[in-house]
C-alpha positions as CSV (number, residue, x, y, z in Angstrom):
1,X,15.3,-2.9,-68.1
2,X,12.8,-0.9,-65.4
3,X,14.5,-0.5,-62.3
4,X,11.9,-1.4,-59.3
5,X,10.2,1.3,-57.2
6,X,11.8,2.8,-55.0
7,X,9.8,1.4,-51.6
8,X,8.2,3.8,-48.8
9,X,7.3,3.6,-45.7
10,X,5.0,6.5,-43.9
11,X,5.0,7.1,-40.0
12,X,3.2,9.7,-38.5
13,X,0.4,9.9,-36.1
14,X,-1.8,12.0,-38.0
15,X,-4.1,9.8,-39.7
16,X,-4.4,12.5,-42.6
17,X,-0.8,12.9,-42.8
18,X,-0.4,9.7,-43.6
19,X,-3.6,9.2,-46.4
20,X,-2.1,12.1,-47.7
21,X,1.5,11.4,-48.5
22,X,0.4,8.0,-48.9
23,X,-1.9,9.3,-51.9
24,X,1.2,11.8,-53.4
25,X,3.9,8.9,-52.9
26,X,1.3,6.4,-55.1
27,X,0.7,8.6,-57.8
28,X,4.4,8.1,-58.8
29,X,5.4,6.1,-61.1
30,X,9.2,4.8,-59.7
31,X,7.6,5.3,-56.0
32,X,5.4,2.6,-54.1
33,X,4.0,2.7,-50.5
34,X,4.7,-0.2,-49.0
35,X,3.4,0.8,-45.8
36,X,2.2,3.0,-42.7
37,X,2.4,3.6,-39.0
38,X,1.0,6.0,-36.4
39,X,4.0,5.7,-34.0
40,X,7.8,5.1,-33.6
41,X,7.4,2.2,-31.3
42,X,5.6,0.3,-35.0
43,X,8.6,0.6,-36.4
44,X,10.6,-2.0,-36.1
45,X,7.7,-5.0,-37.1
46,X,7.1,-2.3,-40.1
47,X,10.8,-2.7,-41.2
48,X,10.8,-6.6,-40.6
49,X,7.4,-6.8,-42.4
50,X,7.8,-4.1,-45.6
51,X,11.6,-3.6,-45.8
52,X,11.4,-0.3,-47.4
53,X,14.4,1.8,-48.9
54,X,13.2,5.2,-47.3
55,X,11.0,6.0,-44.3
56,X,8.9,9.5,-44.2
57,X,9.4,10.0,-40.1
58,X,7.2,12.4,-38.3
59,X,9.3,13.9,-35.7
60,X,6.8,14.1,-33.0
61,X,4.2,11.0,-31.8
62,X,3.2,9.8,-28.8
63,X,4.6,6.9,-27.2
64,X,8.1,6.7,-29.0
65,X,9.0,10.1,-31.4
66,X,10.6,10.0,-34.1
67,X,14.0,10.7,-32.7
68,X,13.7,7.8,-30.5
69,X,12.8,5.3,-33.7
70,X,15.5,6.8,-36.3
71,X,18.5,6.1,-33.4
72,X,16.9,3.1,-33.0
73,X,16.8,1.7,-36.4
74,X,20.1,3.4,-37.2
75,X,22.1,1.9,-34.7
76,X,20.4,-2.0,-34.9
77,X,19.9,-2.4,-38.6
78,X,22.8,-3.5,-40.7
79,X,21.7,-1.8,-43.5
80,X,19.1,0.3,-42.7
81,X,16.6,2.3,-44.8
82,X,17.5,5.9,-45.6
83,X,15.4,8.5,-42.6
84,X,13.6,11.4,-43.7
85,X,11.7,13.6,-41.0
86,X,8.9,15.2,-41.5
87,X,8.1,18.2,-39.3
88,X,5.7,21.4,-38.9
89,X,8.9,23.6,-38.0
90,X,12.3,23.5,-39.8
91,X,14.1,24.8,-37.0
92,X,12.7,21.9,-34.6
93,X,15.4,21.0,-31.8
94,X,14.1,16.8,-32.6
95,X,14.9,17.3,-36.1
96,X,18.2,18.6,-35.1
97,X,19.2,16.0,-32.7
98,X,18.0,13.2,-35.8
99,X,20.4,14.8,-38.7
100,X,23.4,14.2,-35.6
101,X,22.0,10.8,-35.2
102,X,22.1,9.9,-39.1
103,X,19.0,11.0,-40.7
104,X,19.3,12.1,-44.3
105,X,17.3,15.0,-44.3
106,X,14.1,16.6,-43.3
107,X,11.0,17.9,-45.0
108,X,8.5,20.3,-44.1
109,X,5.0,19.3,-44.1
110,X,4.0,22.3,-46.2
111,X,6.2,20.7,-48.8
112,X,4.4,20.8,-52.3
113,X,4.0,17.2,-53.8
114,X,6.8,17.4,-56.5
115,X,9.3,18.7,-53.7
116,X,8.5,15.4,-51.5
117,X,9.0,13.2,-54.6
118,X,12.3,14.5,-55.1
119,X,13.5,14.4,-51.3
120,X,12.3,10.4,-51.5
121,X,15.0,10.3,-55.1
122,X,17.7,12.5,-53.8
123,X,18.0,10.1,-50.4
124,X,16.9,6.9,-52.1
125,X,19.7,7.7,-54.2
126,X,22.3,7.4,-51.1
127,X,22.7,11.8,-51.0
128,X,21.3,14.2,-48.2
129,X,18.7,16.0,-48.4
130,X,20.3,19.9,-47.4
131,X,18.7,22.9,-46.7
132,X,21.8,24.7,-45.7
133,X,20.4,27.7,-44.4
134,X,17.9,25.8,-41.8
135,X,21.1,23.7,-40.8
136,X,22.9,26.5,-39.5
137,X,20.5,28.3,-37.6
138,X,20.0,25.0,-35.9
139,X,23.1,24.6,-35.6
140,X,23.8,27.8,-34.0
141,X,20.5,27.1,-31.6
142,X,21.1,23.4,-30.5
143,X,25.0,22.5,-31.8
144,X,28.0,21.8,-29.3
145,X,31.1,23.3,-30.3
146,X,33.5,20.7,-31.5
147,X,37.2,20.3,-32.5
148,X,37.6,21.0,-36.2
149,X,39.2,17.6,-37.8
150,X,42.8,17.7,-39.8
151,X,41.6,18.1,-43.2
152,X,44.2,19.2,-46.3
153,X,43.2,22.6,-47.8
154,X,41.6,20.9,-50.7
155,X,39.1,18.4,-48.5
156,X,38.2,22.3,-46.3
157,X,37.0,24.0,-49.8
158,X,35.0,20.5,-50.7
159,X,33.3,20.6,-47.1
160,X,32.6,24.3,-47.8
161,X,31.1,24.1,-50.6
162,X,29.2,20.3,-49.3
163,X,28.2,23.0,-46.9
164,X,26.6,24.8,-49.6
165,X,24.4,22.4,-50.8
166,X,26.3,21.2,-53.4
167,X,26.3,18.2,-55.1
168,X,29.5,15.7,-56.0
169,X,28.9,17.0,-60.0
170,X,28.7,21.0,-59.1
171,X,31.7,20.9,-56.7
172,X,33.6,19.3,-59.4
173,X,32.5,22.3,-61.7
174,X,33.4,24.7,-59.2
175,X,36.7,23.2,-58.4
176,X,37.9,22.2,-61.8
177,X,38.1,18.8,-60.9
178,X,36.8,15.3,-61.9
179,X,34.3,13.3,-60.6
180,X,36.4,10.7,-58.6
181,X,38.5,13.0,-57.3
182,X,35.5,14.7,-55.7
183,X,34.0,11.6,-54.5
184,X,37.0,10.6,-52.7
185,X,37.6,13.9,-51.1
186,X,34.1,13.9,-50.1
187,X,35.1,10.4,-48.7
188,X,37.8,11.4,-46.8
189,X,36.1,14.3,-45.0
190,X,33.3,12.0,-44.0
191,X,35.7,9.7,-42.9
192,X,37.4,12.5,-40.4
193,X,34.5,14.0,-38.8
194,X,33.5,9.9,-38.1
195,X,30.0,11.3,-40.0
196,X,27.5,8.9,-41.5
197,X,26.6,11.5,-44.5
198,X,27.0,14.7,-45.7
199,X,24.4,16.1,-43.8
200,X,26.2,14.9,-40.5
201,X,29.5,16.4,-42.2
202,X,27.9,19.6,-42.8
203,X,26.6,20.2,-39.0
204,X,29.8,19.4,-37.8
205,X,31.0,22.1,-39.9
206,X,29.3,24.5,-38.6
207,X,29.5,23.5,-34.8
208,X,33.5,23.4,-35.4
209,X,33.2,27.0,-36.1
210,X,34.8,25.8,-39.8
211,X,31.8,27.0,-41.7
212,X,30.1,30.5,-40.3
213,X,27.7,32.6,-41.6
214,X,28.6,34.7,-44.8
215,X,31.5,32.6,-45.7
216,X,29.7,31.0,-48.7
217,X,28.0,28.1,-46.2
């Protein structure tokens, strides 16, 4: 059985932007546009009218950003599409403030085609998209310091190594340890930092002070 295309949705106010992610998106086989906007305040009739699974958000437009429409959509949806932001500058204070709000990732706009084809899998997919490096310097530039939660010694070296970039399968490598074991560990430390994904567990790592630089992060 062929599953069914993963559906996008494009917003950005750059009208080439668009044709042109648009045009990438299309030329995939499990990937269909479904459809486009030039601002964050077209959102929600988008949503209502295309229902996609993952939204490519520019970060900044000019009556509502991008910001503005993933908090929205985040906090009124009951099951709302997966947020990936799309910015000129990975170390972007809006981008920051969206990964705290629940975005799954970012992407660059200099991205090469296959890399935005995989960021669309890898969040369709329910993971975050990580660039761990980029998450700590914005971290250190924009991040509060916050309380460090009560995790066991076991859910601290997952979060590390979440911190990492890692995936559910490579941290069960690394650890020696199975699949489900790892998925509930990585449950439990989402559930104690009260973050939406792993990208909003791995910002809270480094704001804590848990995670620093040079300690494998």
């Amino acid at each position: 059985m062929v599953s069914a295309p993963i559906r996008v949705a494009v917003v950005d106010d750059e009208e080439l932007v668009r044709i042109g992610l648009a045009a990438i998106i299309s030329a995939a086989p499990d990937l269909t546009v479904v459809g486009e906007a030039g601002d964050g305040a077209e959102v929600p009739p988008l949503l209502s009218r295309t229902r996609p699974d993952v939204i490519l958000m520019d970060v900044r437009m000019p009556r509502i950003d991008g910001l503005q429409a993933t908090r929205h959509l985040l906090e009124t949806r009951p099951d709302p599409p997966r947020v990936l932001m799309i910015t000129t500058l990975e170390h972007d204070e809006y981008v920051y403030a969206a990964l705290r709000a629940g975005a799954s990732g970012f992407l660059l706009k200099r991205s090469r085609p296959a890399q935005v084809l995989e960021a669309i899998r890898v969040v369709a997919a329910g993971e975050s998209l990580l660039f761990p490096a980029a998450i700590r310097r914005m971290a250190a530039a924009y991040g509060r310091t916050t309380p460090p939660a009560r995790l066991t010694a076991r859910e601290g070296e997952v979060l590390r190594l979440m911190a990492e970039g890692l995936s559910n399968g490579e941290i069960a490598g690394r650890l020696v340890l199975g699949a489900e074991t790892v998925k509930t560990h990585v449950g439990n430390v989402l559930a104690k930092l009260g973050a939406r994904d792993r990208t909003q567990a791995v910002i809270a790592a480094y704001e804590s002070g848990f995670v620093v630089p040079g300690s494998g992060g």
